[in-house]
C-alpha positions in Angstrom: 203.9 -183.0 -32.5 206.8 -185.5 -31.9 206.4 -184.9 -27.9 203.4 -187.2 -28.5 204.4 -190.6 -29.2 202.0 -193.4 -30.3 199.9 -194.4 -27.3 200.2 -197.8 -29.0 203.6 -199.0 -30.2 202.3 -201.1 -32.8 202.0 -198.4 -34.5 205.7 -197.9 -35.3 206.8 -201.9 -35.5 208.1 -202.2 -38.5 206.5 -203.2 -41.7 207.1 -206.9 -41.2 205.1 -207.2 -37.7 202.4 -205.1 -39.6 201.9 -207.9 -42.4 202.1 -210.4 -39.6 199.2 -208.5 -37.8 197.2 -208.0 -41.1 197.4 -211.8 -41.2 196.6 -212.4 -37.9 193.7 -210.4 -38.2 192.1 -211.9 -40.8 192.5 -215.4 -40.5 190.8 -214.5 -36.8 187.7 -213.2 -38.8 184.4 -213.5 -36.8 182.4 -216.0 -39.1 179.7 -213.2 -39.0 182.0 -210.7 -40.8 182.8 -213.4 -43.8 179.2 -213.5 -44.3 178.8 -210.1 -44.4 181.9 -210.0 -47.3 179.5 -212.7 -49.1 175.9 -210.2 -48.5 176.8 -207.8 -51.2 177.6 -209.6 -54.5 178.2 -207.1 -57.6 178.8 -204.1 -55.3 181.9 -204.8 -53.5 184.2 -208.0 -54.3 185.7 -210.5 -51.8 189.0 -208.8 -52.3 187.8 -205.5 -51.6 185.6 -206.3 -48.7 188.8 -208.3 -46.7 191.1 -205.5 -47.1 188.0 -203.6 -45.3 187.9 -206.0 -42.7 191.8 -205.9 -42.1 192.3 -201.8 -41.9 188.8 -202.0 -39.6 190.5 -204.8 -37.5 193.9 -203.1 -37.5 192.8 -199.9 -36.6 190.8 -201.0 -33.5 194.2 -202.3 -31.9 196.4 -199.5 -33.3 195.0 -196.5 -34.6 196.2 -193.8 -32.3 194.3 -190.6 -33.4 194.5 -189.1 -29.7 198.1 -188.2 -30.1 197.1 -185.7 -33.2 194.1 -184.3 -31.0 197.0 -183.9 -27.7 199.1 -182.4 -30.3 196.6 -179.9 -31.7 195.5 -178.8 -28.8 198.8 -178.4 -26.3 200.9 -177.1 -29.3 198.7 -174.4 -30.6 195.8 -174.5 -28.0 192.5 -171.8 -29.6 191.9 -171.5 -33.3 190.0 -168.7 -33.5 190.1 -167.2 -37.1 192.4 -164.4 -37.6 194.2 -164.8 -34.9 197.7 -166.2 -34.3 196.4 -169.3 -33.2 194.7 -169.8 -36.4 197.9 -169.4 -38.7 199.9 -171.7 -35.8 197.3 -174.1 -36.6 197.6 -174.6 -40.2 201.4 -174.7 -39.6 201.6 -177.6 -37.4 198.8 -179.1 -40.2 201.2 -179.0 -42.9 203.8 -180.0 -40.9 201.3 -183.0 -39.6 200.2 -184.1 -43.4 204.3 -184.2 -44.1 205.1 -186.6 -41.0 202.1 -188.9 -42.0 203.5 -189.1 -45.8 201.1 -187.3 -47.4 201.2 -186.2 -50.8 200.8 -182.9 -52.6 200.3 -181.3 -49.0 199.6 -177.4 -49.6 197.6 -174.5 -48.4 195.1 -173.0 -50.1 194.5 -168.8 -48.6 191.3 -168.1 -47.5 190.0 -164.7 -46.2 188.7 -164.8 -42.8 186.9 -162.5 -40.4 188.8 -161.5 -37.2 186.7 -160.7 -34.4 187.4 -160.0 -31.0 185.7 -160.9 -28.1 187.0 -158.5 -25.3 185.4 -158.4 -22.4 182.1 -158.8 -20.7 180.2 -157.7 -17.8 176.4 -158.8 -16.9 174.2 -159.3 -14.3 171.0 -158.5 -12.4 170.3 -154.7 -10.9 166.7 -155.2 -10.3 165.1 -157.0 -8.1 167.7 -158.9 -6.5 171.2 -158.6 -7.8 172.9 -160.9 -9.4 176.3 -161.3 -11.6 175.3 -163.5 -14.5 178.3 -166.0 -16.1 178.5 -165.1 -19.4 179.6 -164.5 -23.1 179.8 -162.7 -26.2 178.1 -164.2 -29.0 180.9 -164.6 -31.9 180.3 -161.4 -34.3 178.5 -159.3 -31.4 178.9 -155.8 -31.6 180.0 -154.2 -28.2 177.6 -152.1 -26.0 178.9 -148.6 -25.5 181.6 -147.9 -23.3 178.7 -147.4 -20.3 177.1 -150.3 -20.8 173.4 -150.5 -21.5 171.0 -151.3 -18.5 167.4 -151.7 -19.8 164.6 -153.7 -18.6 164.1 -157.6 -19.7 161.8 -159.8 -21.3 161.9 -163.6 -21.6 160.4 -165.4 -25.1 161.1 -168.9 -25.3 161.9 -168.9 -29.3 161.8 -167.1 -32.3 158.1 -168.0 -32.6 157.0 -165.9 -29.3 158.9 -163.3 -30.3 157.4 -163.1 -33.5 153.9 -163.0 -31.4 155.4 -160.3 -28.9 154.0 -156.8 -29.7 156.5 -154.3 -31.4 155.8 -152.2 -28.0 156.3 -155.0 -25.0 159.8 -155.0 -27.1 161.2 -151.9 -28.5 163.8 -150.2 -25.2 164.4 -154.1 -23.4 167.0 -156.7 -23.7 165.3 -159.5 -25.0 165.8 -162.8 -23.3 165.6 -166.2 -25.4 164.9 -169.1 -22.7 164.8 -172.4 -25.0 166.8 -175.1 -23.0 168.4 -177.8 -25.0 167.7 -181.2 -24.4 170.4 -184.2 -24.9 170.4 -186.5 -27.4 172.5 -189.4 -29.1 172.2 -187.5 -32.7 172.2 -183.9 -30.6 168.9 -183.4 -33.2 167.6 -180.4 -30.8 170.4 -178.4 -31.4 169.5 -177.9 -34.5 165.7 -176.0 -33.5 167.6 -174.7 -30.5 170.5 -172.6 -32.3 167.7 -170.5 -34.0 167.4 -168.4 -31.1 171.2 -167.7 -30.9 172.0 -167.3 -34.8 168.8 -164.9 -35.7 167.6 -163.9 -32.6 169.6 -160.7 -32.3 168.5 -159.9 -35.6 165.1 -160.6 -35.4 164.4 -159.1 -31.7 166.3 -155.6 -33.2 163.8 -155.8 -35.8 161.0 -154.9 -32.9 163.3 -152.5 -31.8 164.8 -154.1 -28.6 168.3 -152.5 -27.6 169.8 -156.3 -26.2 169.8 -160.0 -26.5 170.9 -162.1 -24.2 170.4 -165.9 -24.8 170.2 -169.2 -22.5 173.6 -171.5 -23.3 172.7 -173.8 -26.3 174.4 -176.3 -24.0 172.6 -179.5 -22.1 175.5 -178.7 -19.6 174.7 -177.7 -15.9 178.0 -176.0 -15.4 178.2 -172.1 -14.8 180.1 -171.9 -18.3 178.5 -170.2 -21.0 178.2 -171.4 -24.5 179.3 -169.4 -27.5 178.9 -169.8 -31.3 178.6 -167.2 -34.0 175.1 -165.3 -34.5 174.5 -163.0 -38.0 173.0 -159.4 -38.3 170.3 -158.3 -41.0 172.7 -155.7 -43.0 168.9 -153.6 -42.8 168.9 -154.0 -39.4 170.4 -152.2 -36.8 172.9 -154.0 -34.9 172.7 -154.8 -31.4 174.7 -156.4 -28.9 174.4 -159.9 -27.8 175.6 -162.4 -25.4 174.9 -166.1 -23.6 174.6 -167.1 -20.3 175.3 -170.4 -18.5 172.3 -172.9 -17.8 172.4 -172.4 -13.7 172.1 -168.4 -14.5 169.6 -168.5 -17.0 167.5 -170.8 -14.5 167.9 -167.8 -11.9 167.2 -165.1 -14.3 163.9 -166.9 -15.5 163.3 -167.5 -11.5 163.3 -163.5 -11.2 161.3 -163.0 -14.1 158.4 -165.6 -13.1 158.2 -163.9 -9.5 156.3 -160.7 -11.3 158.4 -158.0 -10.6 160.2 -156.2 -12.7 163.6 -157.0 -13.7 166.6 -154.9 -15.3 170.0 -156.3 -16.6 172.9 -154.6 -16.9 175.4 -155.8 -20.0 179.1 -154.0 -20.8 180.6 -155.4 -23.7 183.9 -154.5 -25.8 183.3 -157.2 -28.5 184.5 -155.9 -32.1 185.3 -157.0 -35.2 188.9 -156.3 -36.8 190.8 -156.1 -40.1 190.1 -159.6 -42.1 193.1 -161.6 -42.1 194.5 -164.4 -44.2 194.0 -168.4 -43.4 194.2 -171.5 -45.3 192.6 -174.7 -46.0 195.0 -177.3 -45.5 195.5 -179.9 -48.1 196.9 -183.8 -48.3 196.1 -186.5 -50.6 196.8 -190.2 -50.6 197.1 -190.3 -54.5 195.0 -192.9 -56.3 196.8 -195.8 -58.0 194.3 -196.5 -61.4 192.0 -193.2 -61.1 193.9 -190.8 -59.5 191.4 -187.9 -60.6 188.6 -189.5 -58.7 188.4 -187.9 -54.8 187.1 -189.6 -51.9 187.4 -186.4 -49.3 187.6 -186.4 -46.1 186.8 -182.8 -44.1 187.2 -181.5 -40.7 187.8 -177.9 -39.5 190.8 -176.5 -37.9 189.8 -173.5 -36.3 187.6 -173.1 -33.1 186.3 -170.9 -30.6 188.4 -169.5 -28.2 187.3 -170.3 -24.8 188.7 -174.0 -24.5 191.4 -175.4 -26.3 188.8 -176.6 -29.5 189.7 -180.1 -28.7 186.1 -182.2 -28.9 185.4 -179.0 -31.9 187.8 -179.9 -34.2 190.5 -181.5 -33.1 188.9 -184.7 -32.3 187.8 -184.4 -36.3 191.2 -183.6 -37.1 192.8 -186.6 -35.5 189.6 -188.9 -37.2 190.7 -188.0 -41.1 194.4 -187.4 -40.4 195.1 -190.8 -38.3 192.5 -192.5 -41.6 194.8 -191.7 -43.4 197.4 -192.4 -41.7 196.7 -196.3 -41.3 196.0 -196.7 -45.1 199.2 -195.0 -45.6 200.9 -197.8 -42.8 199.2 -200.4 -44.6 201.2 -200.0 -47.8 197.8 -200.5 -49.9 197.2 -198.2 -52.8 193.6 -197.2 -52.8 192.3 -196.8 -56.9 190.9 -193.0 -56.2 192.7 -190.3 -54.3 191.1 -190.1 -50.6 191.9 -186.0 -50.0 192.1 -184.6 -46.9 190.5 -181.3 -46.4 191.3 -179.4 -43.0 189.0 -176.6 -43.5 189.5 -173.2 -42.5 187.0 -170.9 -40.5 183.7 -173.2 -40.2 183.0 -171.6 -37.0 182.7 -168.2 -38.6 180.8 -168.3 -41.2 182.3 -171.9 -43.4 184.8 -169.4 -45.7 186.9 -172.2 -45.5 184.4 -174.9 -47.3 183.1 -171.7 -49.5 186.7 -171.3 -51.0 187.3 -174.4 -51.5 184.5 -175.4 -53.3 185.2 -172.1 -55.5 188.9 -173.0 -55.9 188.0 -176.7 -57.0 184.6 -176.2 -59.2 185.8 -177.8 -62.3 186.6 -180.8 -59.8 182.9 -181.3 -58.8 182.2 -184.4 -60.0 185.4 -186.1 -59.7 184.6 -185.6 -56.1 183.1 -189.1 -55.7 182.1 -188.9 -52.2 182.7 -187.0 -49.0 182.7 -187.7 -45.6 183.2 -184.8 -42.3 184.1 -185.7 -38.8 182.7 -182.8 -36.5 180.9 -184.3 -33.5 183.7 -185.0 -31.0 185.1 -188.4 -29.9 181.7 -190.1 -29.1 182.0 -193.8 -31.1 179.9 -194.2 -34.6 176.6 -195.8 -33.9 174.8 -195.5 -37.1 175.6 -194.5 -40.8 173.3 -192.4 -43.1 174.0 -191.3 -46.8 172.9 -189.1 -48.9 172.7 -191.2 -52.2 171.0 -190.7 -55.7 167.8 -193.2 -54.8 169.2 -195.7 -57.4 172.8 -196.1 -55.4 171.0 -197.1 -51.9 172.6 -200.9 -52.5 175.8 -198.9 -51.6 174.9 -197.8 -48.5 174.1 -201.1 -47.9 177.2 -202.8 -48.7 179.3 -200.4 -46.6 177.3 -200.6 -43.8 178.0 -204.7 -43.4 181.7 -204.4 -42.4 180.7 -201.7 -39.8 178.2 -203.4 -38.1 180.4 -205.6 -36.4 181.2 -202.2 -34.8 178.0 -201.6 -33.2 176.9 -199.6 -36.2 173.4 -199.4 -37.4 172.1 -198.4 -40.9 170.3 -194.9 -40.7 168.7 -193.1 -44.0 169.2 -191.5 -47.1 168.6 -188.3 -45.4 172.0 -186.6 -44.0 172.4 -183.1 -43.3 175.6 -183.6 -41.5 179.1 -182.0 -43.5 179.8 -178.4 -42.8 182.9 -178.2 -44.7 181.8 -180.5 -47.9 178.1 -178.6 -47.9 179.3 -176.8 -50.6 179.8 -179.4 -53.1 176.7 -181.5 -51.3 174.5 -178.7 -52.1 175.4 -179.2 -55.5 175.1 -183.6 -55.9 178.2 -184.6 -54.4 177.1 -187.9 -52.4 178.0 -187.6 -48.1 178.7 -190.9 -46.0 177.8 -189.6 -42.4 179.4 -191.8 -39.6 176.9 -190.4 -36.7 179.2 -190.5 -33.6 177.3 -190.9 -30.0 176.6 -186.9 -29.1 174.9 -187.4 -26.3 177.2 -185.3 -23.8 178.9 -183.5 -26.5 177.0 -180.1 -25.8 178.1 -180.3 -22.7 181.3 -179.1 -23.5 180.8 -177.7 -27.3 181.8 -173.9 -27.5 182.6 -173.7 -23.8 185.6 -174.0 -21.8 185.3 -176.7 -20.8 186.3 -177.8 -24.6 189.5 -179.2 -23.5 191.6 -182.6 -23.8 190.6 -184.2 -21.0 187.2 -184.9 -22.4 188.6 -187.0 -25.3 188.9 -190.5 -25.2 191.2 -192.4 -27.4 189.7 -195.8 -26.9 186.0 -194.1 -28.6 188.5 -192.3 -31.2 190.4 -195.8 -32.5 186.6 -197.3 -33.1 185.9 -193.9 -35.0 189.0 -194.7 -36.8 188.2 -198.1 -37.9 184.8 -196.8 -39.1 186.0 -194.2 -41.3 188.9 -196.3 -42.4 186.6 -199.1 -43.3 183.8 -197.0 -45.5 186.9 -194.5 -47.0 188.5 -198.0 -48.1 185.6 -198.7 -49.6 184.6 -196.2 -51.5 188.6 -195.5 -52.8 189.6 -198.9 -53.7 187.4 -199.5 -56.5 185.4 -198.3 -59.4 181.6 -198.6 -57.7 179.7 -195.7 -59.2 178.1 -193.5 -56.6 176.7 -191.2 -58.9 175.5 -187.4 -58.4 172.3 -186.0 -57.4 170.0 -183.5 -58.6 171.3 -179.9 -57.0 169.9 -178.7 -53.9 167.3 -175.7 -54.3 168.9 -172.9 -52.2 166.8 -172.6 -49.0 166.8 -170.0 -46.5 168.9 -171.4 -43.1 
C-alpha cells in the first residue's frame, strides 16, 4: 500500500496545520449548517454537532479513500473466496488497519466455499449460429465433459416458469429473459436477481437439463454478469450460466422468429475443498463506553472477473479512510466505532454469519451499524431502520448531511449484507444510499475495475459516513433495539 500516496497532501501535514484547518473550517460555517446544529435540541448538543460539521468539512477537502481502493485492487487484484487472492486480501487488511492506527486489529477464521469457475463454451447451433459471451453462475455445476446441446425455451421470470407446463420444459435449457432497468437506488435488481439465484433450481424442478440467464446488468457491453445462484439439496443439480445483454437480445431475436432454436453449453465449473478466510477486525476504542460499538462493514472478497474494485473495494476504502480521519483528527469518540471487513459476502455471507455467531453475547452493545456496498456513486439520501420511538434520531443526523445533497429517506432499510445478521435480530442500520444508477453496469463483470472509481464521489462518501459514525460514537443518545425479524423465506 505505501506505492499509493495521499492524492491530497493535507492528509499528512502535520498535526498543527490539521488544527489550523479544523479552525478554518468552522469558523467558515455556512449559516445554514449552524442552524441545523440549533434544529435538534435534546438529541445532539452544540458540541457534538460542530465536531460533525468539522470531520464532514475536513473530509470533503482531504479524505483520500481512493488510495485504499488503488491499493486493494493493484496489490491483490480478485478476491474470490478460497482462493489465494482471498488470503492476500486479508493480509494487506491487517496490514492496512495497522498503518491507519487501529487498535486490537485481528482476524477472525471463517470457513469458506472454494469454487472454481473453469471454463465455458456457448452459443447457437440452430438456426443461425452464433457464439454467445458468457459465464458461469458462481456455484454452477459443470456440464459433462461433451457438453449438453438441447433445445431452448425463453420465460421472462420465475412467475412464467412457474405457468410453463412440466412437458414444454423437461429435456431444454431454459432461458430467463428479465432485462434490468437502471435506477438511482438499483431497486430492480432486487426482483431481477430472482431469476439468477433460484432459477436453476426451480427450472430443474420441471425437469429442464440447463439454465442460461440474461446479464442482471443495465450494461450494453458484450460482458456477462455473474453472481452466485443456490441449488434445492432435493433437487437435481444442473448447470447454469449468464450471457451479456447484446447476446441475450440476439438469442431472444432467434427465438421470436418461430423456428426452433438449440444451444450448445460446455462448462468445467466445480466446486473444491473449503478453505480458511477471515473477517478482518479494527477498532477505534471508545473513550467513556468503550463496550458500546458503532460498526462499520464492508466485504473483502469479490468475484473474479474484474479486479472487485466498485464490489468491495470502493466499500473498503469508505469505512477504512472513516476511520482513518477520526483517527487524524485526534478526537476520542465515547463508543468504539468497529470496523468489520467481512469475509465471503459474495458466496453465501459466511463472513457476516460467523461473525454474528463469534460476537452473540455482544448483540446489544452493538449500538448501530452502518455497510458500504454500492460502489463510489455519492450518498443522496439516508434511511434507518429505527425502533418507531427513535425516528427524532434519524432526524438529527440527517441535518449535518444535508448540506451534502443528502435527502431524508424512511424507516424502511434493507440495505447491510454483512451486519444482516445482527439487523435480523434488532440491531438499528444507518443506510447512506449512494447514487447506483450506472453501478450494474459494471457490478460482477469485468469491467469491475479501478478506472470506474472516482475519488472526488468517494471523499463526499467519506464526509457522509464520517459525519453520521461521529454521531452516533460520540455520545450517549440511546438508539435502542427492535423487536427481531421473523425469519422469511429470501
Amino acid at each position: 500500500m505505501r506505492a499509493f500516496p495521499n492524492t491530497d497532501e493535507r492528509i499528512n501535514k502535520p498535526d498543527g496545520v490539521i488544527l489550523l484547518a479544523l479552525a478554518a473550517a468552522l469558523f467558515c460555517l455556512p449559516s445554514a449548517s449552524r442552524s441545523q446544529e440549533q434544529q435538534q435540541p435534546g438529541v445532539f448538543s452544540d458540541k457534538q454537532l460542530r465536531q460533525a460539521v468539522e470531520l464532514r468539512d475536513l473530509a470533503l477537502s482531504s479524505a483520500d479513500a481512493f488510495r485504499h481502493v488503488a491499493s486493494l485492487t493493484m496489490e491483490v487484484g480478485p478476491r474470490l473466496a478460497g482462493t489465494s487472492g482471498d488470503k492476500a486480501a486479508v493480509a494487506w487488511a491487517l496490514a492496512t488497519m495497522h498503518e491507519l492506527g487501529l487498535q486490537n486489529v485481528r482476524a477472525e477464521d471463517v470457513t469458506v466455499s472454494h469454487w472454481e469457475r473453469g471454463t465455458i463454451e456457448v452459443g447457437i447451433t440452430m438456426p443461425y449460429p452464433q457464439p454467445l459471451a458468457a459465464t458461469a453462475l458462481g456455484g454452477s455445476i459443470g456440464t459433462p465433459t461433451d457438453g449438453i446441446e438441447a433445445p431452448i425455451i425463453r420465460v421472462a421470470d420465475l412467475d412464467e416458469l412457474s405457468a410453463t407446463p412440466d412437458n414444454e420444459v423437461a429435456g431444454k435449457i431454459v432461458f430467463f429473459d428479465r432485462r434490468m432497468q437502471a435506477s438511482k437506488d438499483g431497486d430492480d435488481y432486487t426482483e431481477t436477481v430472482k431469476a439468477r439465484r433460484d432459477g436453476p433450481a426451480k427450472a430443474a424442478a420441471k425437469g429442464a437439463i440447463a439454465v442460461i440467464i440474461r446479464s442482471v446488468g443495465t450494461s450494453s457491453a458484450r460482458l456477462p454478469h455473474t453472481g452466485r445462484t443456490r441449488y434445492d439439496d432435493a433437487i437435481r443439480q444442473i448447470p447454469a450460466a449468464a450471457i451479456s445483454n447484446p447476446d441475450a437480445d440476439m438469442l431472444a431475436m432467434q427465438l421470436a422468429g418461430g423456428e426452433a432454436v438449440t444451444v450448445k453449453m460446455n462448462m468445467s465449473a466445480r466446486y473444491l475443498e473449503d478453505e480458511r478466510s477471515a473477517n478482518v477486525i479494527g477498532e477505534i476504542r471508545g473513550a467513556s463506553r468503550p463496550d458500546e460499538i458503532v460498526i462499520l462493514a464492508a466485504h473483502l472478497d469479490s468475484w473474479d472477473l474484474g479486479t472487485g474494485a466498485i464490489d468491495d473495494a470502493a466499500g473498503i476504502g469508505i469505512v477504512l479512510e472513516t476511520a482513518a480521519q477520526i483517527i487524524r483528527s485526534g478526537r476520542k469518540p465515547a463508543r468504539t466505532i468497529r470496523i468489520l471487513l467481512a469475509a465471503d459476502e459474495e458466496f453465501g455471507l459466511s463472513g457476516a454469519k460467523a461473525y454474528a455467531d463469534r460476537h452473540m453475547a455482544e448483540l446489544h452493545s452493538h449500538v448501530v451499524g452502518m455497510e458500504a456496498d454500492f460502489g463510489d456513486g455519492k450518498v443522496w439520501r439516508i434511511s434507518t431502520l429505527f425502533p418507531d420511538d427513535r425516528l427524532e434520531i434519524a432526524t438529527a443526523i440527517h441535518a449535518p448531511l444535508e448540506s451534502l445533497g443528502i435527502e431524508l429517506g424512511d424507516n424502511k432499510t434493507g440495505s447491510g449484507a454483512d451486519i444482516s445478521e445482527f439487523k435480523k435480530l434488532g440491531m438499528p442500520v444507518i443506510s447512506l444510499g449512494q447514487d447506483g444508477t450506472d453501478y450494474f453496469d459494471y457490478h460482477h463483470t469485468a469491467s469491475d475495475t479501478l478506472d470506474k472509481v472516482n475519488p472526488e464521489n468517494l471523499r463526499q462518501v467519506v464526509a457522509a459516513f464520517v459525519t453520521a459514525t461521529w454521531l452516533a460514537a460520540s455520545g450517549d443518545v440511546d438508539f435502542g433495539f427492535r423487536e427481531p425479524e421473523e425469519e422469511t423465506e429470501e
